[in-house]
N, C-alpha and C positions, 0 to 999 in steps of 0.2 A: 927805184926801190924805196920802200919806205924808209922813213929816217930815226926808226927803232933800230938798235943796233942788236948783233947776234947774238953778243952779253945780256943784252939786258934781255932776251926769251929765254935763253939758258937760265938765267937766273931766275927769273917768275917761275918757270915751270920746276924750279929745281926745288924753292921754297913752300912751291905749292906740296910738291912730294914729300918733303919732310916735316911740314904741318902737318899731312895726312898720316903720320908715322913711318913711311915705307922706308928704309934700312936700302942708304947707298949702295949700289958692288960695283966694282968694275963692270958686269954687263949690263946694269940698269944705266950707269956714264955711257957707255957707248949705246944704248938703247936710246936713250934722250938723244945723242948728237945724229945718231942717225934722224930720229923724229925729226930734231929742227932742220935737217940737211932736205929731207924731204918735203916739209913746209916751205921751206925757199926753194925749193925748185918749182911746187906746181904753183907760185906765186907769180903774179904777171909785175908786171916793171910800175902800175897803178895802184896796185894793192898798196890800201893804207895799213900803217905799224897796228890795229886793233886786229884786223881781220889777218895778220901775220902769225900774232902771238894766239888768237881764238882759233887757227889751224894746227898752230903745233900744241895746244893744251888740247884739244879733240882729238888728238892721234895719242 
């Protein structure tokens, strides 16, 4: 796996959203965890850390 760690996409993608304005809730948290849950799974064991966090900011 690449060697970006799960913090650090949670947190890009978390900062990206609150740059953009959008207003935390509880289902946008679990919406994100689901996102990045789902970016690492359809990830192969190659996949480098850009094309990890460029899957979970796409979803």
């Amino acid at each position: 796996m690449a060697e970006i760690s799960l913090q650090d996409v949670f947190n890009r993608a978390y900062t990206y959203l609150r740059a953009s304005g959008i207003d935390m809730t509880v289902d946008r948290y679990r919406t994100l965890l689901h996102l990045i849950e789902d970016s690492v799974a359809s990830a192969d064991e190659e996949e480098q850390e850009d094309a990890l966090l460029e899957s979970a900011m796409e979803r």
